[in-house]
C-alpha positions in Angstrom: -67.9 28.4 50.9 -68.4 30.1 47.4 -68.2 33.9 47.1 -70.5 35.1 44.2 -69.9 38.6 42.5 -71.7 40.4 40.4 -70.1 41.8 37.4 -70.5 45.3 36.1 -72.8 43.6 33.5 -75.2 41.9 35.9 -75.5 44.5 38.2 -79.4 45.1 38.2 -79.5 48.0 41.4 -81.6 50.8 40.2 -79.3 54.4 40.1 -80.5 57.7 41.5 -79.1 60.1 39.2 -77.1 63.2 40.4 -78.1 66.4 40.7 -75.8 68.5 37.9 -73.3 71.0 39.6 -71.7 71.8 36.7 -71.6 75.4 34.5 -75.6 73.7 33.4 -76.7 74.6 37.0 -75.5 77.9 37.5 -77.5 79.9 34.4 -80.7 78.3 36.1 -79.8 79.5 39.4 -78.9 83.0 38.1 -81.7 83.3 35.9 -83.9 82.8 38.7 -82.2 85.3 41.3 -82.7 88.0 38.8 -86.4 86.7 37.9 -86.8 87.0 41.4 -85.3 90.6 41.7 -87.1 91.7 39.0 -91.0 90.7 40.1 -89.2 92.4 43.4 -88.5 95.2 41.7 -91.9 95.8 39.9 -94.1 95.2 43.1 -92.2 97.9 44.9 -92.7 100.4 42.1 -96.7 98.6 42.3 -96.4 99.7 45.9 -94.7 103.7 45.2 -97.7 103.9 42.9 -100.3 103.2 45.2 -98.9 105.7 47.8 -97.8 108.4 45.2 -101.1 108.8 42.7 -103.4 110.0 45.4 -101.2 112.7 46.6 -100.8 113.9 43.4 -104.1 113.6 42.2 -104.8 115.6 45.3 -101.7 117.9 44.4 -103.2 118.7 41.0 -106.8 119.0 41.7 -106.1 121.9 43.9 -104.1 123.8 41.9 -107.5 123.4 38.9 -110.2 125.7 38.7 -113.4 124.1 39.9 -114.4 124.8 36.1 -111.8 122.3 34.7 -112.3 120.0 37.6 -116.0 119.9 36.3 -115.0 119.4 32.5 -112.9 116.4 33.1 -112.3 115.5 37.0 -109.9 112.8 35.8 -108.7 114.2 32.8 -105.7 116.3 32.1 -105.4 120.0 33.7 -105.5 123.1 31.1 -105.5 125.4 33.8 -103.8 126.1 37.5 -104.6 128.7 39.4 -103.1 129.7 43.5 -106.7 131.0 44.4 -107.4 127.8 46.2 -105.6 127.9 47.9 -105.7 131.3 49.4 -109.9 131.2 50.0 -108.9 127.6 51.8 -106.1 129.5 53.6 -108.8 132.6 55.0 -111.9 130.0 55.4 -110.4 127.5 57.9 -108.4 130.9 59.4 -105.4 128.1 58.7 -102.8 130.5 61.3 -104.7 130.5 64.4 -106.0 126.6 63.8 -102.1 125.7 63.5 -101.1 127.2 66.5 -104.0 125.6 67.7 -103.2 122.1 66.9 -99.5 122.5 67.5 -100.0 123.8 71.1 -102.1 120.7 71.3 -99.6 118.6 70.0 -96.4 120.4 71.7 -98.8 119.2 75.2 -99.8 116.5 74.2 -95.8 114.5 73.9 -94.2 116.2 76.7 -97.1 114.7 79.2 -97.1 111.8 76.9 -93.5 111.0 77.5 -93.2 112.5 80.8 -95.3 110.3 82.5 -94.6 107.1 80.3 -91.1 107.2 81.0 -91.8 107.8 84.5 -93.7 105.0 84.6 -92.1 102.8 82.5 -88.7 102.3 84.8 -90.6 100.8 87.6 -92.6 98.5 85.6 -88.9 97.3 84.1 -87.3 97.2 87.3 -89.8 95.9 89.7 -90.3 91.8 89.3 -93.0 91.5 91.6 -96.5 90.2 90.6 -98.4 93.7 90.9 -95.9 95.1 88.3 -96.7 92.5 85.9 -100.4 92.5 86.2 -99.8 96.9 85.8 -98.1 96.4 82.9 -100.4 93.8 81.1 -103.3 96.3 81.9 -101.5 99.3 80.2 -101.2 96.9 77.5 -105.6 96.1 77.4 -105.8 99.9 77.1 -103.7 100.1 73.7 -106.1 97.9 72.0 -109.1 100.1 73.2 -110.7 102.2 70.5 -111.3 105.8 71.1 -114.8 105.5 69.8 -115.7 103.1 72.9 -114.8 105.7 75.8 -115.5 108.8 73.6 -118.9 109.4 76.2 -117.4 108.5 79.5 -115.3 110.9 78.7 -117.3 114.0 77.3 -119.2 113.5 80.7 -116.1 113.1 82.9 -115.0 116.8 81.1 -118.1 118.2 81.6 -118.3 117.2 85.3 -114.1 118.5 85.7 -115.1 121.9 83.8 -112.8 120.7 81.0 -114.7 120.8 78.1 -114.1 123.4 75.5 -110.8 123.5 77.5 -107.0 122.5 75.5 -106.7 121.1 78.9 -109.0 118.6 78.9 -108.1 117.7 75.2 -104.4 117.8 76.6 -105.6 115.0 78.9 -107.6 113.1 76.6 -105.0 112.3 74.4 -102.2 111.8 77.5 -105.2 108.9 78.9 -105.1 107.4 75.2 -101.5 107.4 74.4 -99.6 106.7 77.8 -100.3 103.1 77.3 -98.5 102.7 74.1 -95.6 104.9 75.8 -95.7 102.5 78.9 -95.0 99.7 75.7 -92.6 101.3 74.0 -90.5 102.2 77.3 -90.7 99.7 79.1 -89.4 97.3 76.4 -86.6 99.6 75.9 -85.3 100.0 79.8 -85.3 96.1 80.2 -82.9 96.2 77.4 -80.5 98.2 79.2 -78.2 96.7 81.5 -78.2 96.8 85.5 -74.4 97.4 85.8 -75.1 101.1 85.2 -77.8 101.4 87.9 -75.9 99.9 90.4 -72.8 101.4 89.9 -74.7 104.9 90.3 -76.3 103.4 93.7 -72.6 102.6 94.9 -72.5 106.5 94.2 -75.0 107.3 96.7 -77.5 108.2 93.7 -81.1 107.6 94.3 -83.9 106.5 92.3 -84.9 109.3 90.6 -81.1 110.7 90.5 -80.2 107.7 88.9 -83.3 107.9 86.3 -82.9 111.2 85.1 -79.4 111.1 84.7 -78.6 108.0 83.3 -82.1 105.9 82.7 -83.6 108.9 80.6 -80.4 110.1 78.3 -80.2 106.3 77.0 -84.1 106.9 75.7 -83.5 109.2 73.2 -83.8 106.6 70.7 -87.2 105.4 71.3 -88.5 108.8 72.8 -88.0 110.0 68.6 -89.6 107.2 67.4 -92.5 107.6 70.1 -92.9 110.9 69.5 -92.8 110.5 65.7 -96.0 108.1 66.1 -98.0 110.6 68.6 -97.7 113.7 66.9 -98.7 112.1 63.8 -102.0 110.7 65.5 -102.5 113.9 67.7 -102.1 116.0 64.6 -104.5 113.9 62.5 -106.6 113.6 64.7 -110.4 114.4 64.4 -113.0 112.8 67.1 -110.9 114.7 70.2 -110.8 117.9 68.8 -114.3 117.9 67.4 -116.2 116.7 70.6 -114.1 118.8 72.7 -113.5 121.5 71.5 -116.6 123.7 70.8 -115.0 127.4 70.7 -114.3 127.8 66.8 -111.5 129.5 67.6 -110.0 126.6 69.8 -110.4 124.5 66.8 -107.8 122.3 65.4 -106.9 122.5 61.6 -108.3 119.0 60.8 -111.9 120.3 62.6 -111.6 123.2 60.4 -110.7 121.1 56.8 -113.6 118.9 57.9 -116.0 121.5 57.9 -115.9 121.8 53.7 -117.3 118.3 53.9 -121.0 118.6 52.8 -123.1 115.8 53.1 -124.8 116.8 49.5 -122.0 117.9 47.6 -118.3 117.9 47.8 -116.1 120.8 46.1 -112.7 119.0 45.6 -111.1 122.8 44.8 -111.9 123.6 48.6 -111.9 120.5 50.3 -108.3 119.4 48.6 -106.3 122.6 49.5 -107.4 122.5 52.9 -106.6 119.3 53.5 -103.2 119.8 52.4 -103.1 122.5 54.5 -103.4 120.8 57.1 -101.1 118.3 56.6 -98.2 120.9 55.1 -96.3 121.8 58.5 -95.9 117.9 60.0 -94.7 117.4 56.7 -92.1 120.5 56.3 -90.7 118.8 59.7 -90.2 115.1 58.6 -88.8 116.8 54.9 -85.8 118.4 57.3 -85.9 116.5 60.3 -86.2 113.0 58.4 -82.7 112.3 59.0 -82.8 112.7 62.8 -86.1 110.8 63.1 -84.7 107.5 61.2 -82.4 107.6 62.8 -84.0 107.3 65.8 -86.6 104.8 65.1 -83.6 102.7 63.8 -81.6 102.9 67.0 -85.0 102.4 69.1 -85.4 99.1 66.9 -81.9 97.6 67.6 -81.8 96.2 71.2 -78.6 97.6 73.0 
């Protein structure tokens, strides 16, 4: 039998070239990490923008006189002035409307979390059917709008004697927020490990023993971050308060800022300040409490 071999010569195969590893590779690779960190970099300054050059177009405009505002709305100020802030300050009668809105509020999360909490470690605990089908129904009723059961309710107030009432706004906002409480819980206590539960039930602790002392200091964590997204909705918020609520001195500050809105005209001198008004004291809290409150919404986020 002959053996044939091809010589190096005669060697037809087609070759796949190599990729290059060598110093010619890494400039390309480089140059396009820092290509790609710099279109990263300009899209979040894009995105600051966005978010920053309303508030300060809102910042500016209330400190102008309505004449400059008239001259050149989007022009450069000549003038500031404090006044309106003061007239905003007497015409929404901005101390009685805060206390207002932050009794509302203060309510509001301590039933909120109360009774989610409560609520929340049976869901977590109990593997039966009926707690499943529960908990998929608190779920339906976070994706329900307020505008859908806004008249069920105004005639279930009327027919409790609860309209015009910070009670039956209290309970308002409890029936629209529980639901995203019973969420946020209950994905949190199944997180947390049964060892602890039973160890306190060898102790002779019951249920509710065992919840409050050693379920409900472990929810710290996503009790901030829960709170965080309720007072920001109760405080913001406009329907409740305006349907509700029909004693102006019961009224909320956002009811009040809402009342410079004309259907004809707006004056951006009134409507501005007020507005920022209204937002100033949730804001003075998350400027010295914004520590505490990331903090929280990062330690709710991790699973322990």
């Amino acid at each position: 039998m002959t053996s044939h071999t091809l010589s190096p010569e005669t060697d037809t195969r087609p070759t796949t070239p190599r990729p290059s590893s060598g110093p010619a590779a890494a400039p390309t690779r480089s140059t396009l990490r820092r290509a790609t960190k710099s279109l990263g970099t300009i899209l979040l300054c894009l995105g600051v923008l966005v978010f920053v050059l309303p508030f300060v177009f809102t910042v500016l405009t209330s400190l102008r006189t309505a004449a400059d505002v008239a001259r050149s709305p989007l022009g450069i100020p000549h003038t500031f002035t404090l006044k309106n802030f003061s007239a905003a300050f007497s015409q929404i009668h901005y101390g009685r409307s805060a206390l207002n809105t932050l009794l509302i509020t203060g309510l509001s999360c301590l039933s909120i979390t109360v009774l989610g909490s409560l609520a929340s470690y049976p869901l977590a605990r109990i593997t039966q059917g009926w707690s499943t089908w529960v908990y998929r129904l608190f779920i339906v009723g976070t994706s329900v709008p307020v505008f859908v059961v806004v008249a069920p309710l105004y005639l279930l107030m009327r027919d409790l004697n609860l309209l015009d009432n910070y009670a039956g706004v209290v309970f308002v906002y409890t029936a629209m927020f529980l639901p995203v409480a019973v969420f946020f819980y209950t994905s949190f206590i199944r997180s947390i490990p049964t060892d602890l539960e039973e160890a306190a039930a060898l102790d002779g602790c019951g249920a509710l023993r065992t919840f409050f002392t050693i379920i409900l200091p472990l929810l710290r964590p996503i009790t901030s971050t829960l709170l965080t997204f309720v007072s920001l909705q109760v405080w913001n918020d406009l329907i409740v308060p305006l349907v509700f609520l029909q004693d102006p001195d019961k009224r909320t500050v956002m009811v009040n800022a809402y009342s410079f809105i004309d259907p004809h005209t707006v004056q951006p001198t009134t409507l501005f300040p007020a507005a920022l008004l209204g937002v100033l004291p949730l804001f003075l809290i998350f400027v010295f409490l914004q520590r505490h409150v990331v903090a929280g919404m990062s330690a709710g986020a991790v699973k322990s």
